[in-house]
N, CA, C and O atoms as a Tripos MOL2 file, in Angstrom:
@<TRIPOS>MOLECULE
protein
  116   115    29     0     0
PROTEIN
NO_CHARGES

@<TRIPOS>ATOM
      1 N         152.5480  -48.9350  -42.5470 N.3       1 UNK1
      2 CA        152.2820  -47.6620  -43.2260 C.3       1 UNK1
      3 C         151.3980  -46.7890  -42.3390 C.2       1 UNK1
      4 O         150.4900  -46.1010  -42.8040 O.2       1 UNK1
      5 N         151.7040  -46.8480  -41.0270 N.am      2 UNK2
      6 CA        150.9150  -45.4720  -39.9230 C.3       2 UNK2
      7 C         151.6860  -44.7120  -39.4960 C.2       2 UNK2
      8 O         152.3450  -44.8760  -38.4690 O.2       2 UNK2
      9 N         151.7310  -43.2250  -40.6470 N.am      3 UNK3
     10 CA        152.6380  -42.6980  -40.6920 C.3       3 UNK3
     11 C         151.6790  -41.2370  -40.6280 C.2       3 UNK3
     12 O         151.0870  -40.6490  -41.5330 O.2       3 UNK3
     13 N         151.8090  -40.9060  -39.0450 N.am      4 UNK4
     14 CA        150.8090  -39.7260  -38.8810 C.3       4 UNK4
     15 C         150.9780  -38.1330  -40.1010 C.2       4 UNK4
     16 O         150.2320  -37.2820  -40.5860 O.2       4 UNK4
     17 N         152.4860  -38.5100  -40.1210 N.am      5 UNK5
     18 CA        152.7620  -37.1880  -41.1750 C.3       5 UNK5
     19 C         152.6390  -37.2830  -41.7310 C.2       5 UNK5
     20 O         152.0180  -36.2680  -42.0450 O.2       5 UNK5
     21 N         152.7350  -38.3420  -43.1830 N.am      6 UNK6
     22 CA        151.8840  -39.0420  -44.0910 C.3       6 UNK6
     23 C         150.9590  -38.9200  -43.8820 C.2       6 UNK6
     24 O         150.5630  -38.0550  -44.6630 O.2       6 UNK6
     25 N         150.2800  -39.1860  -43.3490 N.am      7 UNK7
     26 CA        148.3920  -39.4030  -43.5190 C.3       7 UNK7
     27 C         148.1290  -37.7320  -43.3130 C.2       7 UNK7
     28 O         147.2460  -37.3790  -44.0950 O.2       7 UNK7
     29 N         148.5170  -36.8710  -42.6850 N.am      8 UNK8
     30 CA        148.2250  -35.3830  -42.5450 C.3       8 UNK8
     31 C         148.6670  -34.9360  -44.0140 C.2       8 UNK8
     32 O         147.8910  -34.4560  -44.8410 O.2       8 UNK8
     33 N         150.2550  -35.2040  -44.2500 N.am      9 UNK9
     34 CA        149.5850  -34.3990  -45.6250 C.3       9 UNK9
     35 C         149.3440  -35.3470  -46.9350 C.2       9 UNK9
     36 O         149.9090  -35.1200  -48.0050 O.2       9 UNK9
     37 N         148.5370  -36.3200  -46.7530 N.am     10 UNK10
     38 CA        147.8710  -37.0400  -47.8690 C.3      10 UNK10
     39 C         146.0600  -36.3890  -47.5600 C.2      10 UNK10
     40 O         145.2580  -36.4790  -48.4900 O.2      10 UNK10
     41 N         145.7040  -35.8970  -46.4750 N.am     11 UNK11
     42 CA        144.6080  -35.2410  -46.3630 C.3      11 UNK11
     43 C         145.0400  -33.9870  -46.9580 C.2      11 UNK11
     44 O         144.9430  -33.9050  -48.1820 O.2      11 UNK11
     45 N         145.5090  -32.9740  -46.2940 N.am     12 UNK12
     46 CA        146.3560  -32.1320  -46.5700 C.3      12 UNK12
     47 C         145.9320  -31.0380  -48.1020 C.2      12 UNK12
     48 O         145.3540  -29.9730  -48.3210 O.2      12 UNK12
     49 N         146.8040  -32.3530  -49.0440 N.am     13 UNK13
     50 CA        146.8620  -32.5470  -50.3300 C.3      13 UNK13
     51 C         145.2180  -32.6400  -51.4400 C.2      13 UNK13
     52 O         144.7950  -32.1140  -52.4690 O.2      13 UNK13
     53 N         144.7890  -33.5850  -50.4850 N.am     14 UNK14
     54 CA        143.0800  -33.9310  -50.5710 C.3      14 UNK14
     55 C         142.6500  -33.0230  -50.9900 C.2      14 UNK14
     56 O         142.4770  -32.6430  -52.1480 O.2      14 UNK14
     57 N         142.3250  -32.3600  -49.4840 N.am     15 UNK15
     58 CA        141.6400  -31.0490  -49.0520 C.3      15 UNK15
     59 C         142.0040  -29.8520  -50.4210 C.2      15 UNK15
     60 O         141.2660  -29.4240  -51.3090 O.2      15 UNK15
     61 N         143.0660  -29.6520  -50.1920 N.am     16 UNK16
     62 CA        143.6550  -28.4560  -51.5430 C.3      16 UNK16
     63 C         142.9360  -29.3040  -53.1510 C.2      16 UNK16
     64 O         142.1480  -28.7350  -53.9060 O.2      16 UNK16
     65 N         143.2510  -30.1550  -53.2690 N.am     17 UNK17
     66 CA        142.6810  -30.9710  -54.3990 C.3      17 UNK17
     67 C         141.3170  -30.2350  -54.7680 C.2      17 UNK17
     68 O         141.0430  -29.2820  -55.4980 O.2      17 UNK17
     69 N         140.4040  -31.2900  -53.7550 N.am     18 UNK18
     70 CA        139.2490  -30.6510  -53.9920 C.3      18 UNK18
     71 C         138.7420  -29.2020  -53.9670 C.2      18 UNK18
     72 O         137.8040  -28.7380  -54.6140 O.2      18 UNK18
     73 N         139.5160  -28.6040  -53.1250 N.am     19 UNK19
     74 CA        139.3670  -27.2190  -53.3720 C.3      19 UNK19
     75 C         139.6130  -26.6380  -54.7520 C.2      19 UNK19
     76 O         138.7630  -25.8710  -55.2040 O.2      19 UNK19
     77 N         140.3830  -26.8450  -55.2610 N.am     20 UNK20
     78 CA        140.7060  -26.3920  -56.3440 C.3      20 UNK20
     79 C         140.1580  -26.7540  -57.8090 C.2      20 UNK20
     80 O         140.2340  -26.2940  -58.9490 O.2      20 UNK20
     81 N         139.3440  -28.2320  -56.8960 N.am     21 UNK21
     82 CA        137.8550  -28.4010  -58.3730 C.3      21 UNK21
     83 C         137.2830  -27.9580  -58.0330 C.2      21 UNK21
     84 O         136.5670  -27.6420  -58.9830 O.2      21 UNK21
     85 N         136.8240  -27.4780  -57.0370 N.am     22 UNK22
     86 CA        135.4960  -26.4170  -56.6460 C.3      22 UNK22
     87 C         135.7670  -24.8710  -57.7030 C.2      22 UNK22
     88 O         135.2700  -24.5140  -58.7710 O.2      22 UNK22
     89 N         136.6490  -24.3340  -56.9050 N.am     23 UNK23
     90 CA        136.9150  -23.0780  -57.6940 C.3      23 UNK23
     91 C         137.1240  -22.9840  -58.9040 C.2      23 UNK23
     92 O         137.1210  -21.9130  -59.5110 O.2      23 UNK23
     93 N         137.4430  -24.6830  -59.6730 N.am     24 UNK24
     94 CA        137.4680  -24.1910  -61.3370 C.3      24 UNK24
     95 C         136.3800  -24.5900  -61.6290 C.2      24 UNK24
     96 O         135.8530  -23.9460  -62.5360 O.2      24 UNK24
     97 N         135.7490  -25.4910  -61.1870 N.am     25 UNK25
     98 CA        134.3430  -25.8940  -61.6590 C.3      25 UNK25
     99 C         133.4440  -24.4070  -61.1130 C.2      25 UNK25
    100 O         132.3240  -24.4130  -61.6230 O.2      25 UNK25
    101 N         133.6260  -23.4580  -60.4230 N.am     26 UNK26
    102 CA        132.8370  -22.3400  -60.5180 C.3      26 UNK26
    103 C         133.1050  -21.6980  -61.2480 C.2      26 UNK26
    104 O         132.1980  -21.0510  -61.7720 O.2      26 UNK26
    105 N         134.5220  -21.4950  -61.7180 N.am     27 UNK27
    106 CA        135.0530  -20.4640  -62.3740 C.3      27 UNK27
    107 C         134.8420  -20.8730  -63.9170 C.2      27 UNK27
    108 O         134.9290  -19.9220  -64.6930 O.2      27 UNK27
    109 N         134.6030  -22.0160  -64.4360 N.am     28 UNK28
    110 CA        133.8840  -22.5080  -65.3800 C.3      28 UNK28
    111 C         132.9920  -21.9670  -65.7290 C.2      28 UNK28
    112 O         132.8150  -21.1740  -66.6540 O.2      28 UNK28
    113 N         132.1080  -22.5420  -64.6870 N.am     29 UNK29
    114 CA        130.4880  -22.0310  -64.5230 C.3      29 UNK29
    115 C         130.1550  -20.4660  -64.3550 C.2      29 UNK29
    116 O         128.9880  -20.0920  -64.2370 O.2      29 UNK29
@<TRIPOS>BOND
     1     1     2 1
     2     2     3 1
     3     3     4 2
     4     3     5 am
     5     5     6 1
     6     6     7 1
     7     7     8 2
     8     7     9 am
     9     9    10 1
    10    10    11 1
    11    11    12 2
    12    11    13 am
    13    13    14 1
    14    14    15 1
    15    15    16 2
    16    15    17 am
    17    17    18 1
    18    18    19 1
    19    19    20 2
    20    19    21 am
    21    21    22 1
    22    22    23 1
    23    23    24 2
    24    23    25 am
    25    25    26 1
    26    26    27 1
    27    27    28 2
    28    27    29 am
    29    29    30 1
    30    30    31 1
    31    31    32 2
    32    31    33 am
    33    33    34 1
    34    34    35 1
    35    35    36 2
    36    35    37 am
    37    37    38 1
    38    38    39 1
    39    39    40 2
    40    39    41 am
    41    41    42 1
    42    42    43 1
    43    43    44 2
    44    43    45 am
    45    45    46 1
    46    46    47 1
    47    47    48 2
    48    47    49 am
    49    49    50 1
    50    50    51 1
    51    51    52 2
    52    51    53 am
    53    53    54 1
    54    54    55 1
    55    55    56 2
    56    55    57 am
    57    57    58 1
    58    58    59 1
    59    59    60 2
    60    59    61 am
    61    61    62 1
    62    62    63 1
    63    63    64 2
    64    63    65 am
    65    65    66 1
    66    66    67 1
    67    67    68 2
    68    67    69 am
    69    69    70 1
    70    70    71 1
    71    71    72 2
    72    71    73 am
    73    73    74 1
    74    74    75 1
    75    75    76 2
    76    75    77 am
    77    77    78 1
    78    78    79 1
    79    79    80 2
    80    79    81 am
    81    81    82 1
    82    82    83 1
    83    83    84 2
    84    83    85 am
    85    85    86 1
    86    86    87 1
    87    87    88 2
    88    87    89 am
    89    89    90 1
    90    90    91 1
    91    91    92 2
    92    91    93 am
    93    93    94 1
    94    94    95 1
    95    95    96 2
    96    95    97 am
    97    97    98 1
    98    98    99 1
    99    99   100 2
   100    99   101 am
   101   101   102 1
   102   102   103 1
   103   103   104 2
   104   103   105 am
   105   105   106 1
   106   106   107 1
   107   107   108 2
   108   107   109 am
   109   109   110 1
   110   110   111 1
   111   111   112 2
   112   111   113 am
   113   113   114 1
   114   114   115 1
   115   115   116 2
@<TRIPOS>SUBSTRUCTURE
     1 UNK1         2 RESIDUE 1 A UNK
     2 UNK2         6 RESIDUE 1 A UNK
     3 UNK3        10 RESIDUE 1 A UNK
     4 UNK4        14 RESIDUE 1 A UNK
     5 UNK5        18 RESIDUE 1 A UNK
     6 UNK6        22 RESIDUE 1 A UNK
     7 UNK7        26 RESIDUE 1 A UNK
     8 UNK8        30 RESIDUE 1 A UNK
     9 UNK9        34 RESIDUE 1 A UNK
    10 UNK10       38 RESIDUE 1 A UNK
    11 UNK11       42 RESIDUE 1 A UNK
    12 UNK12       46 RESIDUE 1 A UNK
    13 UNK13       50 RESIDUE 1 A UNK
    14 UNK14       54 RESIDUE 1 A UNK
    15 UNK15       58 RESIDUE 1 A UNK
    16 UNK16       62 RESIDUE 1 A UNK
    17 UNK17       66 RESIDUE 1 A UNK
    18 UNK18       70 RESIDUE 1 A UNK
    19 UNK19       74 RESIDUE 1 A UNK
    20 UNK20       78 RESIDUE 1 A UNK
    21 UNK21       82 RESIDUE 1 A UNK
    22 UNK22       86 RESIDUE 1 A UNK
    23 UNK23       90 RESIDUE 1 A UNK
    24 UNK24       94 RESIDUE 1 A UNK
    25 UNK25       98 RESIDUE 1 A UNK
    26 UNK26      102 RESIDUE 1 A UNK
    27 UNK27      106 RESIDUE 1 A UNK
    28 UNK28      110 RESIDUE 1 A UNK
    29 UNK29      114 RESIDUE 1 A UNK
């Protein structure tokens, strides 16, 4: 399972993830 394109967009995916609790957890707040 070392699957460089895999692992780019399983970060990728991450990255947007958490972004997008940031901005609702502000937009909450």
């Amino acid at each position: 399972m070392n699957n460089p394109y895999f692992t780019r967009g399983f970060y990728s995916l991450l990255m947007v993830a958490s972004l997008a609790t940031i901005i609702l957890s502000w937009v909450v707040a």
